[in-house]
N, C-alpha and C positions, 0 to 999 in steps of 0.2 A: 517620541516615535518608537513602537513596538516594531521589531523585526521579525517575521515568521519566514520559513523555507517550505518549502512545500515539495512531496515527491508523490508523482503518480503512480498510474499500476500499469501492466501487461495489456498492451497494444495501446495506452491511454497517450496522450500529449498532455504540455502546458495547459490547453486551451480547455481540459476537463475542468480545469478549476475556475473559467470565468464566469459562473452564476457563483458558487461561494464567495469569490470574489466582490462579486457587484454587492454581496450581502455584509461584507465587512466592515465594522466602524472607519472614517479617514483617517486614525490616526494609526493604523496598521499597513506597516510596508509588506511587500512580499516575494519573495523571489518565489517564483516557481521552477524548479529541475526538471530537464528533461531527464528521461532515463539514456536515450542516447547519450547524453554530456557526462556521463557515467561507466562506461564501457559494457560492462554486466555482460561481460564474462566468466562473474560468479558474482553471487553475494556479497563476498570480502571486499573482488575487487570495486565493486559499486560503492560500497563502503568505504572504501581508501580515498576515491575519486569524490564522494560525497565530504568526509574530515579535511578534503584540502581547499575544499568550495567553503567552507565553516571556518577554518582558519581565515584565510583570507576576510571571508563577508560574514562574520559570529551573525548567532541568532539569539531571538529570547523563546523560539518554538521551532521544534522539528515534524511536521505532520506527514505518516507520510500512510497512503493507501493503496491495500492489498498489495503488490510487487514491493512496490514502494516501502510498506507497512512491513516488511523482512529484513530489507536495508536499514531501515532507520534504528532498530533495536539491536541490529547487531553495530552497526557504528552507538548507539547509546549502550551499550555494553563493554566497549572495548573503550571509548574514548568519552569516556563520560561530561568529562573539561566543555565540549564540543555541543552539549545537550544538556539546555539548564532545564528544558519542557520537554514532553515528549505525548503526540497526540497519536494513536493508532486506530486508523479505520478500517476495518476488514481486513484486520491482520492476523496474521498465523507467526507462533514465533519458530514454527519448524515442526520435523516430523520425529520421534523421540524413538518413534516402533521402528529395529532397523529392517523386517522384513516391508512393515508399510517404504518406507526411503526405497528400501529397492524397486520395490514392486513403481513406483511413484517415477525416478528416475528413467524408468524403462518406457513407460507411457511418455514421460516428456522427449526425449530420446527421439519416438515416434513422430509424436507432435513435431518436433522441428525438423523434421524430414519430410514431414506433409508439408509444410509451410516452406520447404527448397523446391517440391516435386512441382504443387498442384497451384504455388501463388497465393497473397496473402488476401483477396478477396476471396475464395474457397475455402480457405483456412476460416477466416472472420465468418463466415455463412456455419461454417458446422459448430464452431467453439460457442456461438453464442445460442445456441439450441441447447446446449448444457442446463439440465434441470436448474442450479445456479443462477441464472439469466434471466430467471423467466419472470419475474417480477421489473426487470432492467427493457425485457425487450416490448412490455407491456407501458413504459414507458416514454412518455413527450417526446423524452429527448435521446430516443435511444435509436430511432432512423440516420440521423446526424452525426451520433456517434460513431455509427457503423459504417455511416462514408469514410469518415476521417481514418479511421482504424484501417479499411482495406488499401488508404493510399499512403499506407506507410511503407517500411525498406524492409523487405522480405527476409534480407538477410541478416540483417542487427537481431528480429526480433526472434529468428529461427534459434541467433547464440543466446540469446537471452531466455528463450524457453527452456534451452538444454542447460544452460550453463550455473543459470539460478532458481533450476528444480528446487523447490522442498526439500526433495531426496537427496540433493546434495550438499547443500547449507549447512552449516553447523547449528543444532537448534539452541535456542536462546530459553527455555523454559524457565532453565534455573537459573537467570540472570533478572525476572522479572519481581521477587521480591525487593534486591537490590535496588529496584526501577520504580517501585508502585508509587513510593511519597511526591514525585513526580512526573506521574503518567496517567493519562484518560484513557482508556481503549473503551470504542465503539463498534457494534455494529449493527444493522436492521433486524427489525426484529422478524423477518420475511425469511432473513440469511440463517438459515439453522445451525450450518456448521460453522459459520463464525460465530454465531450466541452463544454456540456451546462452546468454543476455544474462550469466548470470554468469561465465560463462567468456570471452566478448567482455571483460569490467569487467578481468578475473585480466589478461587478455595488455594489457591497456591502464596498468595498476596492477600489477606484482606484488607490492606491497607488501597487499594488498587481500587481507583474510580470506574467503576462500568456504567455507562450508557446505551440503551437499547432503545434505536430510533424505529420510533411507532412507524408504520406503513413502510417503510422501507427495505430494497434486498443489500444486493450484496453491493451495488455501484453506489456509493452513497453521496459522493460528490456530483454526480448528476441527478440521481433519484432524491437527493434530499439535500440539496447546496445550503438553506438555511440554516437547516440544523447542524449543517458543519460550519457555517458559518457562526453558528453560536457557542458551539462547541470549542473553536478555537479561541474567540474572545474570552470565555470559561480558562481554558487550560492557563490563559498567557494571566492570570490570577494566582495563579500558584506560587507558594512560597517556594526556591527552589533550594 
């Protein structure tokens, strides 16, 4: 039995991953993390809180998307022991420009003060009109999502906007050659600016698997559960 851990992304639940899920061989266990059960307070701290979930219940794969997809590179940079695979879906491994980081925390900053003012169904109605989304909101499954999303806790996800900005992360760029012999990073090939951070990773790393899922934006775990679904059966292949 294969073990995989799974982290989702910003406003997402466990339950993002139940069509990948349904697509995975039986002989693949999985826990899926909430980000709640993580504190995300910051990155680091989600991280810390993620290596103690790893001690305890090892893995043979770390996946983790978009929020998610921040954490797991920085716990697979710092605690490498803890991450023998490493799968990255619409990840970013930070912002390297410090005037981008400022500019970037300032906006987040905001955002989690719209999300104490105005309520997270407000929040969830404007975040997801974001050019970004618009492949995701075009999609099946993306009415359901957005239930789910606005009956979340206003307040966990306001600190987690502010807390694990970009802008305030420590970025991981230069930790991804270290990373490449065992890590896939994907993203849609709809999502521009993840295709280009993976093609930034490819020239940084060319030992570094890129995959770029056809039809797909930026939500890949809903917009395309197969293909993550195959993708992790792939990674959990890897020599580590």
């Amino acid at each position: 039995m294969q073990r995989v851990t799974l982290v989702h992304g910003f406003l997402g639940s466990p339950v993002d991953w139940a069509d990948v899920l349904a697509e995975l061989a039986p002989a693949i266990a999985c826990d899926c993390v909430a980000l709640t059960q993580l504190g995300c307070g910051s990155v680091d701290e989600a991280a810390s809180a993620l290596a103690a979930r790893l001690a305890r219940d090892p893995c043979d794969l770390l996946v983790g998307y978009s929020m998610g997809g921040r954490i797991a590179p920085e716990l697979a940079a710092t605690r490498r022991e803890l991450v023998p695979r490493l799968l990255l879906l619409a990840a970013s491994p930070g912002l390297d420009d410090e005037t981008e980081r400022v500019c970037r925390a300032a906006e987040d900053e905001i955002r989690a003060r719209e999300i104490l003012r105005d309520g997270l169904d407000a929040f969830v109605e404007r975040w997801y009109r974001l050019p970004i989304f618009a492949p995701f909101a075009r999609h099946a499954s993306f009415s359901a999502a957005r239930v789910r999303r606005a009956q979340g806790e206003a307040a966990f996800w306001a600190r987690c906007m502010q807390g694990c900005s970009p802008g305030r992360g420590t970025p991981r760029w230069s930790a991804i050659p270290a990373l490449a012999a065992r890590t896939v990073y994907a993203a849609g090939a709809l999502d521009e600016r993840y295709a280009a951070y993976a093609a930034r990773a490819k020239s940084l790393a060319p030992a570094l698997r890129i995959e770029i899922v056809a039809g797909a934006g930026h939500v890949l775990p809903l917009e395309a559960p197969g293909a993550c679904a195959r993708l992790i059966e792939s990674s959990l292949q890897i020599t580590p």
